[in-house]
N, C-alpha and C positions, 0 to 999 in steps of 0.2 A: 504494500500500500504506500503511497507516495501523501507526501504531507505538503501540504498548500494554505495558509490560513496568515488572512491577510492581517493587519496591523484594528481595518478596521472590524474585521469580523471578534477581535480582541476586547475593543472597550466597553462591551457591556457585564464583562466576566470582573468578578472581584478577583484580588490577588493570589487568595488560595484558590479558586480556579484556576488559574494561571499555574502557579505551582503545578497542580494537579494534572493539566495539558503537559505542560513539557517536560513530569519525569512520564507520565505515561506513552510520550514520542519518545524518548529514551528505552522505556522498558518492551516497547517492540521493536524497537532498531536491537536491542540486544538479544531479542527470542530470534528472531531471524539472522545472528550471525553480524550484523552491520555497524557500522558508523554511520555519527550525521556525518562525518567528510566523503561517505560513499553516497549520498543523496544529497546533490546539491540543491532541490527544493525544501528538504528538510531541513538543513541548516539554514537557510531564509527564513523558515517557519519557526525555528528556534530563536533565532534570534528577535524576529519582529516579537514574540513572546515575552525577552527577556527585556524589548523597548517597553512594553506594553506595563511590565513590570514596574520598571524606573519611571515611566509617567506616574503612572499610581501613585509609586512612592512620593513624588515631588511633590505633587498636588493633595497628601493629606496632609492634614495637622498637625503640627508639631506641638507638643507638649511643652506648657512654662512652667517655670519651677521657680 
């Protein structure tokens, strides 16, 4: 299965979705024997993930003390 999932098909997932998407791209690249550098739509898809991520991050709240 080839992985495709654009930046914007991402931001309505919270970040543990997110989590959750990209070790589950992980744990079938590795039932199957592969790397993401052996699919390079999949390392796109990983990555646009781990953007997807750092948005999140940026735009919540930080805690004052």
């Amino acid at each position: 299965m080839t992985y495709i999932i654009t930046t914007q098909e991402l931001e309505h997932l919270s970040e543990a979705e997110l989590h959750q998407k990209f070790h589950a791209i992980l744990s079938d690249l590795a039932r199957r024997n592969l790397a993401a550098a052996d699919c390079p739509l999949t390392t796109v898809t990983l990555e646009n993930i781990r953007r997807a991520i750092q948005r999140k991050r940026a735009r919540a709240p930080r805690p004052r003390f």
